[in-house]
C-alpha positions in Angstrom: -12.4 -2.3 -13.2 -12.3 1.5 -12.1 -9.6 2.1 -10.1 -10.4 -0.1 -7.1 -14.0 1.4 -7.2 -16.9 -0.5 -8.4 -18.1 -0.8 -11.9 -21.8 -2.6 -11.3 -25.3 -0.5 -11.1 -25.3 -1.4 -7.3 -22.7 1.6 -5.7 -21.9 1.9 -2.5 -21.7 5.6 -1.6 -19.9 4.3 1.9 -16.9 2.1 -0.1 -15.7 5.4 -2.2 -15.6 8.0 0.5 -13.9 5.3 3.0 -11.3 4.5 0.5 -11.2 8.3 0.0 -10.6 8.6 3.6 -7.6 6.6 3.5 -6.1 8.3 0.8 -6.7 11.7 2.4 -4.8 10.6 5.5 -1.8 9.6 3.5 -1.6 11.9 0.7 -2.4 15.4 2.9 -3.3 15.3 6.1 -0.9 13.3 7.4 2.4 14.8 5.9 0.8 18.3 6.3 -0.1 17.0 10.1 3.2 15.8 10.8 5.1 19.2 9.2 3.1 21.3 11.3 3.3 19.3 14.7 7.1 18.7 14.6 7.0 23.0 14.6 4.9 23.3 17.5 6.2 23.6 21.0 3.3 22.2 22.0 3.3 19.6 25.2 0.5 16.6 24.0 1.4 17.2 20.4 4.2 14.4 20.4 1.6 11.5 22.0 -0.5 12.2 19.2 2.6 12.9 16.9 3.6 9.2 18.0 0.4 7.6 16.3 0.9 9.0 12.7 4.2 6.8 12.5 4.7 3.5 12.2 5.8 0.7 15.2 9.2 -0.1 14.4 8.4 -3.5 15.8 5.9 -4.9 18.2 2.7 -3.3 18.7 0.1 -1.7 16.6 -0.3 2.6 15.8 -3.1 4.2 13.8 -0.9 4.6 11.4 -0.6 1.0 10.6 -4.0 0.8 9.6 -3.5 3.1 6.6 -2.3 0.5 4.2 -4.1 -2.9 5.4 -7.5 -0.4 4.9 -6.0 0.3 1.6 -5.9 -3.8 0.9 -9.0 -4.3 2.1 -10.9 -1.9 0.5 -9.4 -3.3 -3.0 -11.2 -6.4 -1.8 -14.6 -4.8 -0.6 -15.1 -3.8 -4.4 -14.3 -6.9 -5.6 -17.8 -9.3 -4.8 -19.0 -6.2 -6.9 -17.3 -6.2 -9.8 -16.4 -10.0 -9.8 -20.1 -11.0 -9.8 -20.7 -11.6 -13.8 -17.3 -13.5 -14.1 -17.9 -15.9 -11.6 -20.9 -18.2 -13.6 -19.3 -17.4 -16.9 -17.1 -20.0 -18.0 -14.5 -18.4 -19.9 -12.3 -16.9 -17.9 -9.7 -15.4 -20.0 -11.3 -12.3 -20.4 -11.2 -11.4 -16.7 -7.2 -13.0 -16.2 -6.4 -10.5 -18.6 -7.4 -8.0 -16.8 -6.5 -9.4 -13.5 -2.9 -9.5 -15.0 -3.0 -6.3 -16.4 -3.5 -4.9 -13.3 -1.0 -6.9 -11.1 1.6 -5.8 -13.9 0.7 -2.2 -13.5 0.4 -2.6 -9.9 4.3 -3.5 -9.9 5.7 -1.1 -12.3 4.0 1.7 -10.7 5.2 0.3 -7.0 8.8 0.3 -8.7 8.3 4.0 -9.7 7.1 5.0 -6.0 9.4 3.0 -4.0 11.4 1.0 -6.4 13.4 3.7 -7.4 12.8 2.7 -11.4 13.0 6.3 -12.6 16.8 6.7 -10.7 17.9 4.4 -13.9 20.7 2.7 -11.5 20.5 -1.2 -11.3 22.3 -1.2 -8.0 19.4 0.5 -6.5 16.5 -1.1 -8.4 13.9 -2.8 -6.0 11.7 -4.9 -7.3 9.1 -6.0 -4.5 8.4 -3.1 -2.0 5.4 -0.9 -1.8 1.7 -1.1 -0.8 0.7 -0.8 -4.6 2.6 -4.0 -5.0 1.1 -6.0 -2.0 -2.1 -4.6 -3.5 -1.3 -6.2 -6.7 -0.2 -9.9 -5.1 -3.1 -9.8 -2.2 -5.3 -9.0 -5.4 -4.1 -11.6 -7.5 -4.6 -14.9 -4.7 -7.8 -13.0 -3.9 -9.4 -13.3 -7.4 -8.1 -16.4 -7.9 -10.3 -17.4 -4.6 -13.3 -16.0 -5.6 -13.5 -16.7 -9.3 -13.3 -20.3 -8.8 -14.5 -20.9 -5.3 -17.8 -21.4 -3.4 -17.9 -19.1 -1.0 -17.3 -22.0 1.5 -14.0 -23.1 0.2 -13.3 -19.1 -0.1 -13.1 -19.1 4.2 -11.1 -22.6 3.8 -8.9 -21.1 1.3 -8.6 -17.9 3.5 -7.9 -19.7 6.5 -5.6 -22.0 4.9 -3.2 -19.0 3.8 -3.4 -18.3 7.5 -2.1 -21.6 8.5 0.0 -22.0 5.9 2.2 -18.5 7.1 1.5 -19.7 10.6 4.0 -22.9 10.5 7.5 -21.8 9.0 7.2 -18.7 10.9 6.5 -20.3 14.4 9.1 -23.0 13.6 11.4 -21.9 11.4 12.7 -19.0 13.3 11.6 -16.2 15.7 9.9 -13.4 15.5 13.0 -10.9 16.4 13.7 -8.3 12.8 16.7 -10.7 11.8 15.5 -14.3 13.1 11.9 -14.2 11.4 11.2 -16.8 8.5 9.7 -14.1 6.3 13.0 -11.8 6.8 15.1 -15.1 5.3 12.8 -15.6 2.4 13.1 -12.3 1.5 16.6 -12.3 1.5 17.0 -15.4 -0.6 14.3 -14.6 -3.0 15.3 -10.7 -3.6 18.6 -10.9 -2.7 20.2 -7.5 -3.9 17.3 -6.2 -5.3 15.4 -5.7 -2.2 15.1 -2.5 -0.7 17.7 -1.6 2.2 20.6 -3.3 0.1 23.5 -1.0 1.1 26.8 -1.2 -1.5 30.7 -0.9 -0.4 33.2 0.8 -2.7 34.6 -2.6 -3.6 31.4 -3.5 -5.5 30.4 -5.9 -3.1 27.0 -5.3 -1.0 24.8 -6.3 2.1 21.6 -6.1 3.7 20.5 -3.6 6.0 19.6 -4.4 9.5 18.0 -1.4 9.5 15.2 -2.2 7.2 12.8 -4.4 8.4 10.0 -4.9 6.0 9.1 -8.0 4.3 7.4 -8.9 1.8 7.4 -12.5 -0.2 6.2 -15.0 2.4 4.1 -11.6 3.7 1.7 -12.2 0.5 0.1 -14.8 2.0 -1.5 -12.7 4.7 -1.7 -9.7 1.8 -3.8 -12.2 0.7 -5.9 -12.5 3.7 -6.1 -8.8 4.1 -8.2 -8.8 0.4 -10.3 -11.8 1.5 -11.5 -10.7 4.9 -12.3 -6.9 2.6 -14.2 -9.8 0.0 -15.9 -10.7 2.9 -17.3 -7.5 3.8 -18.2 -6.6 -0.1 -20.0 -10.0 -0.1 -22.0 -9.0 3.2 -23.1 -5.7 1.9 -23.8 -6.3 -1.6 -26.0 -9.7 -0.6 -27.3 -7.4 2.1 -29.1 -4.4 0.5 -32.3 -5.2 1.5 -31.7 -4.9 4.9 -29.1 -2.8 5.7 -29.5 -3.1 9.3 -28.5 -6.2 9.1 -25.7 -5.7 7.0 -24.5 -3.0 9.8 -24.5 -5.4 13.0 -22.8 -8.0 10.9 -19.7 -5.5 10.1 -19.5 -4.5 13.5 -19.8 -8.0 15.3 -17.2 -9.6 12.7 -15.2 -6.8 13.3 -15.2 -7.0 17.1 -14.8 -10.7 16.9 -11.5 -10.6 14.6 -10.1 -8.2 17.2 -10.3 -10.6 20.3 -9.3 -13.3 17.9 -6.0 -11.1 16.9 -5.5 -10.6 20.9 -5.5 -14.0 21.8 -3.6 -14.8 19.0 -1.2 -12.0 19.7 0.4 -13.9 22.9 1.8 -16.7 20.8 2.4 -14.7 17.5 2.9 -11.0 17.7 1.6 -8.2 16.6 4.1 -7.0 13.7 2.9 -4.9 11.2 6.4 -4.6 9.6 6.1 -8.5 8.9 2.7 -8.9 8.5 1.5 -11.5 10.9 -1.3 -13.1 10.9 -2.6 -11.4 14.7 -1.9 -8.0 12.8 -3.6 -9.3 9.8 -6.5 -9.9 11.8 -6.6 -7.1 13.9 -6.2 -4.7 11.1 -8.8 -6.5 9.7 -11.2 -6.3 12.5 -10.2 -2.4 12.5 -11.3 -2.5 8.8 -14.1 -4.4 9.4 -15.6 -1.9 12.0 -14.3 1.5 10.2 -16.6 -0.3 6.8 -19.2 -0.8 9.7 -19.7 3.0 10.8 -19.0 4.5 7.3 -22.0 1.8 5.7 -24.3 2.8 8.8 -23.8 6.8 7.8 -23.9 6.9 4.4 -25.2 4.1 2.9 -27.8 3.0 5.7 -28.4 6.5 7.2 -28.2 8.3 4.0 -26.2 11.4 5.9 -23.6 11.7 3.4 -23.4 15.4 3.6 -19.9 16.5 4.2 -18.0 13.5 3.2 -19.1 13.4 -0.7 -15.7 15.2 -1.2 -13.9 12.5 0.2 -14.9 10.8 -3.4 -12.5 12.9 -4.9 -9.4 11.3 -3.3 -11.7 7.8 -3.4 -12.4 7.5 -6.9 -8.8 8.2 -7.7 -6.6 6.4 -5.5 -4.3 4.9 -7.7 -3.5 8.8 -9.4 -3.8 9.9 -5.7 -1.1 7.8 -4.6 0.9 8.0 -7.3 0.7 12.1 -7.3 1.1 12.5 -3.6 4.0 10.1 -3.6 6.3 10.4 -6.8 5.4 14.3 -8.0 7.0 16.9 -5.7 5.1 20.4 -6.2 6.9 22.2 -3.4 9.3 23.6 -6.4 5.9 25.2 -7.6 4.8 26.5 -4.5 8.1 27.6 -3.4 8.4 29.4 -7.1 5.1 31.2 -6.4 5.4 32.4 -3.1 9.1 32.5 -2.3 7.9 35.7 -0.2 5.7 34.3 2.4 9.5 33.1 3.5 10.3 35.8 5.9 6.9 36.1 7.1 6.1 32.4 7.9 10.1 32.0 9.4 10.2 28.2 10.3 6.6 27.4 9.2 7.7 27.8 5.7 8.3 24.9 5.2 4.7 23.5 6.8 3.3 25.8 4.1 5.4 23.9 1.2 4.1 20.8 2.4 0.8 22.0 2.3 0.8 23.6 -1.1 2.4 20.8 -2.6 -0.6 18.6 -1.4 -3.3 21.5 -2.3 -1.8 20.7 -5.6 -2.9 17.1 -5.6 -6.0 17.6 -4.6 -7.1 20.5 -7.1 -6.2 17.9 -9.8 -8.2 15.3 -8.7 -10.7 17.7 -7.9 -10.6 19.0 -11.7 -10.5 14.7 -12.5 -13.6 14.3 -10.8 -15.4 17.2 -12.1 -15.0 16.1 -15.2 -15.6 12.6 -14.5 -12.0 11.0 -15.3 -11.3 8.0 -13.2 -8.0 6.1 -14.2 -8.6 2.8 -15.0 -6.1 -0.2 -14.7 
């Protein structure tokens, strides 16, 4: 499996660059974005400002998107490079890779977000990045399709649905600190989940400020893969008539949108939580983002201009990895320490920029010389 990408002779051009496009949001232009906007006097800049963060609770931003697109296109590959495991019957070649990966998956969430490299066990987290939701919706999602028909793969699906759907519309609220998910994380992490503040005496607590969760979460991290196997299964099935294929994306994706609004009045839509209306309204978002990027590239053939999006797409995992752990600011800053007095307070918009221009020449050089990380 190549780094989320397909491995099979049928390659969709569209999959790559929109997976490329997600990374590109999150490891440049949105930090480089955000540095330059919060230095602008500018009187619109803070409405659009407002949709590269997160909601802190109820509602849905464009931001949000970023990471269920990054689940779903992990299961958009899959249908691809699942197909030759599914008829063979031993499995234990492909569990070992499908547990390779999840263990990779963790550690290197534990290294982004985990804080593994600070070497202090107070402050160890064990469950609390994307790369780690990736690795548990990935997991429930292979196990689906390997052993599935694809009938029992929209029961399964739906069941995972259901299944978050009851504890969490009768076993508390959905307020930060009343929510089912919030207790189970609590109990099941205890001190090692992130937000864990310690006293002097040794003793610790949970933070009310952080509101992510993450263990009952996987089910719909789950759902988030399926609904992307969904759309792999429509387009690889679908290559002889990719019109077809097109309307299909779209019309799924419209319909998991209304479903996610109606839905929405009796559970909300909390990204932080990951309900299931958020789940399917990312989803639907996903659905119709795969929709227009397939009609372009792959149905169109007007791929002119995005190609170079492959560089971020091919490499996600290094992408995200680079972008988030390795800070090159001390690089740029040691280069061109005299810009400073020139650039006043848009120095630092320009360190935030090198640092990224950094990440992407590597990848750049990666794919030039055709080395995509493997897990």
């Amino acid at each position: 499996m190549n780094n989320l990408s397909t491995t099979t002779s049928i390659r969709l051009a569209s999959l790559d660059i929109l997976r490329g496009f997600d990374l590109f949001l999150l490891v440049f232009f949105q930090p480089v974005f955000v540095a330059l906007g919060q230095k602008m006097n500018l009187p619109f800049i803070d409405d659009i400002l407002y949709q590269f963060d997160h909601e802190q609770w109820i509602g849905f931003r464009f931001w949000d998107l970023v990471m269920p697109l990054f689940l779903f296109m992990t299961g958009a590959a899959m249908p691809f490079s699942f197909s030759k495991y599914r008829v063979d019957k031993n499995k234990r070649p492909i569990y070992r890779r499908i547990v390779k990966r999840v263990v990779l998956l963790f550690l290197f969430g534990m290294i982004v977000q985990g804080n593994l490299l600070g070497l202090d066990p107070k402050h160890i987290y064990f469950y609390t990045n994307t790369l780690q939701a990736i690795a548990i919706g990935y997991l429930i999602a292979a196990v689906i399709q390997l052993h599935l028909s694809f009938r029992w793969q929209m029961g399964a699906t739906l069941l995972l649905l259901l299944i978050y759907w009851i504890p969490m519309t009768f076993g508390g609220d959905f307020t930060p600190q009343g929510n089912f998910a919030e207790q189970v994380d609590q109990v099941v992490l205890g001190r090692f989940r992130d937000g864990v503040s310690w006293k002097e005496d040794g003793t610790w607590a949970f933070s009310p400020g952080y509101t992510y969760t993450w263990i009952w979460s996987s089910l719909t991290f789950g759902v988030t893969v399926m609904l992307g196997a969904f759309a792999g299964k429509i387009m690889k099935e679908g290559g002889d008539d990719r019109r077809r294929v097109v309307q299909k994306l779209l019309i799924i994706g419209l319909l998991l949108v209304g479903m996610a609004w109606l839905w929405s009045f009796q559970m909300p839509v909390i990204k932080r939580i990951w309900t299931g209306s958020m789940t399917l309204l990312s989803g639907g978002f996903c659905f119709l983002l795969m929709g227009l990027f397939y009609y372009w590239i792959d149905y169109k053939g007007r791929s002119l201009g995005l190609n170079w999006l492959k560089i971020y797409g091919m490499n996600s995992i290094t992408a995200y990895l680079l972008g988030e752990v390795i800070n090159f600011r001390c690089v740029v800053g040691s280069l061109s320490y005299g810009l400073q007095p020139y650039l006043g307070d848009y120095y630092s918009v320009w360190l935030s920029f090198g640092n990224y221009l950094i990440v992407f020449f590597i990848l750049r050089a990666m794919y030039k010389q055709r080395i995509f990380w493997k897990i």
